[in-house]
C-alpha positions in Angstrom: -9.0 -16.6 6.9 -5.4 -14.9 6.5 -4.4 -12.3 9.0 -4.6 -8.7 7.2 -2.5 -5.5 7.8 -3.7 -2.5 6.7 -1.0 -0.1 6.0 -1.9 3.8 5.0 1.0 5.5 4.0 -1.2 8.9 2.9 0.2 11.9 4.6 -3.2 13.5 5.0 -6.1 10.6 5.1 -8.3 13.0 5.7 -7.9 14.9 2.7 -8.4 12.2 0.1 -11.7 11.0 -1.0 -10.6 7.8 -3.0 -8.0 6.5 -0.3 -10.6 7.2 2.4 -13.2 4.9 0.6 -11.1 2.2 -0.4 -9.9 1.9 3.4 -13.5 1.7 4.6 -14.4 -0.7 1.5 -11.7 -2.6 3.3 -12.6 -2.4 6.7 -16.3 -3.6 5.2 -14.5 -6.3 3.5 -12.8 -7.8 6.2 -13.5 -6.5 9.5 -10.5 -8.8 11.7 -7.7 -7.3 9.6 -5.7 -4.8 11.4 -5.2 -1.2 10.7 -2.2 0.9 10.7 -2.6 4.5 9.8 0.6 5.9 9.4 0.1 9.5 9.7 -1.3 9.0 13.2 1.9 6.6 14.7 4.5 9.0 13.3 5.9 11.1 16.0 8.2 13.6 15.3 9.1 12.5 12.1 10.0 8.8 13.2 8.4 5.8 13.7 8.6 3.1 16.6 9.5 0.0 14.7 8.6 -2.7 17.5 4.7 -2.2 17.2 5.3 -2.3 13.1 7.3 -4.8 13.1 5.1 -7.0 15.8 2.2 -5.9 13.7 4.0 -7.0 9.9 4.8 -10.0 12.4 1.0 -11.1 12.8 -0.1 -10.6 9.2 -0.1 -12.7 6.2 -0.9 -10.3 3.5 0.2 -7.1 4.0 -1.6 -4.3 2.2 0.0 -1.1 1.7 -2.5 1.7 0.8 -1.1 5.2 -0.6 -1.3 8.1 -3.0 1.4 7.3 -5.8 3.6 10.5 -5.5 6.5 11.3 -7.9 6.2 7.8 -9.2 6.6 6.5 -5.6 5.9 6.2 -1.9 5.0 9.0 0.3 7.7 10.6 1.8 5.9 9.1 5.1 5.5 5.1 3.9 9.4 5.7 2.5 9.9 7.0 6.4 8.3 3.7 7.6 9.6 1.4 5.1 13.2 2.5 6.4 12.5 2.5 9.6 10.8 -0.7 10.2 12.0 -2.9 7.1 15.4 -3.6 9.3 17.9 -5.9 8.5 17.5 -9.0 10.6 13.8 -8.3 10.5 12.6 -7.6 7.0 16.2 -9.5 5.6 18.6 -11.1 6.4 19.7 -13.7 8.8 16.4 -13.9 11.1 14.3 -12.6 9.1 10.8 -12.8 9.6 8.5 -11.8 5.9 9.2 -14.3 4.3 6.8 -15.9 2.4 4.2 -13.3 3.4 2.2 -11.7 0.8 2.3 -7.7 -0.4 -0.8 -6.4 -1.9 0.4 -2.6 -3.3 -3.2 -0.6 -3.3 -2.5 2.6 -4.9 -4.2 5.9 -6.4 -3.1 7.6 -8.6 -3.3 11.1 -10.2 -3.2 10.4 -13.5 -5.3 9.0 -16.0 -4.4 5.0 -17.0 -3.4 6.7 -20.0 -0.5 8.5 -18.7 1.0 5.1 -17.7 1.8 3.4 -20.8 5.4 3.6 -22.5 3.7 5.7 -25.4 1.8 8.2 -22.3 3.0 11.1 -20.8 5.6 9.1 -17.8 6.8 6.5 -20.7 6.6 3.6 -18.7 3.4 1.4 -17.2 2.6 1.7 -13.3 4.4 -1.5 -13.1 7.7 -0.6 -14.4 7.7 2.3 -11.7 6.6 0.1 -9.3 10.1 -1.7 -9.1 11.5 -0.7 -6.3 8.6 -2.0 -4.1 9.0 -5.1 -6.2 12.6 -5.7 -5.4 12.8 -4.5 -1.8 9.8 -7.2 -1.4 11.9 -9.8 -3.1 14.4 -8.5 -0.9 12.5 -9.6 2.1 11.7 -13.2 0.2 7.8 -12.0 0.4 5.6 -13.0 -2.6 4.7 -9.2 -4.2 0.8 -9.5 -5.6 -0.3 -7.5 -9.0 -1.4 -4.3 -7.6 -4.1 -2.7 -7.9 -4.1 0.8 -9.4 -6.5 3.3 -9.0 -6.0 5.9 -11.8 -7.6 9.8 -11.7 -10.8 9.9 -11.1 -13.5 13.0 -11.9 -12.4 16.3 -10.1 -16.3 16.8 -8.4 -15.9 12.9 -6.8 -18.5 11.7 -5.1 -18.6 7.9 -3.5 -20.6 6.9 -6.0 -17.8 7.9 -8.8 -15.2 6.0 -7.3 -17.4 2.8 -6.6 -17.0 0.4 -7.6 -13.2 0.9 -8.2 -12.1 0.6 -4.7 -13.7 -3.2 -4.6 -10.7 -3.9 -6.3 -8.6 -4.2 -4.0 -10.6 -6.0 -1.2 -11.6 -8.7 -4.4 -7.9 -9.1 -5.1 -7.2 -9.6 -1.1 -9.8 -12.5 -1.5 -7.7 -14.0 -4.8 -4.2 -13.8 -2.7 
């Protein structure tokens, strides 16, 4: 089996229904792969990048789990990805991701809908996922379809999201 990181870039886990059941769908999924929640290991605003970067080390898919916010990261997985993504680490002479796998496993707050060039953004998930598609090219790392989560009812309830966050753990199988 491939060593999995875990990566939760949400700013307030605690607050979010849908990323909260897709981690634990995870964690029930595959119970070896290691979890990194970011809002816990920020301190102060910064990160230590040697316990990332020994962690990104170890895996061989690397899941990053996140609201999508303005059309991007969290302010906190943008913290982190600067941080710990380091020349001579993540690129580079020395570098040591490549050929590891990125699984992007996101929700979003918008119906599919509203990602389609004729919907409200103009342009598919995809297309503003680029950045995270170049900066893992950047690090010669293989970047997986992501999975999208779009909006989901406003009175959610497990059993509304189910079995949507399945998807990610059955594309982790497929990598």
């Amino acid at each position: 089996m491939k060593n999995i990181l875990v990566v939760s870039g949400h700013p307030n886990p605690s607050a979010s229904l849908a990323n909260k059941t897709i981690l634990e769908s995870l964690r029930t999924a595959f119970p070896q792969a290691q979890f990194r929640e970011l809002a816990s290991l920020v301190k102060e605003g910064r990160f230590d990048p040697v316990p990332e970067q020994e962690a990104l080390e170890k895996a061989d898919v690397i899941v990053l789990q996140f609201p999508f916010n303005w059309y991007s990261v969290p302010g906190l997985l943008k913290t982190w990805i600067d941080e710990v993504l380091l020349h001579g680490f993540a690129y580079g002479s020395g570098a040591k991701l490549s050929g590891k796998t990125v699984l992007l496993s996101i929700t979003a707050g918008a119906p599919e809908a509203a990602y389609q060039r004729d919907g409200f953004t103009g342009h598919t998930v995809f297309e503003l996922l680029t950045p995270l598609a170049v900066t893992a090219k950047a690090c010669s790392m293989i970047f997986a379809e992501p999975v999208v989560t779009p909006s989901l009812p406003h009175k959610m309830t497990r059993k509304t999201i189910l079995p949507t966050p399945e998807s990610t753990p059955k594309r982790l199988r497929h990598s």
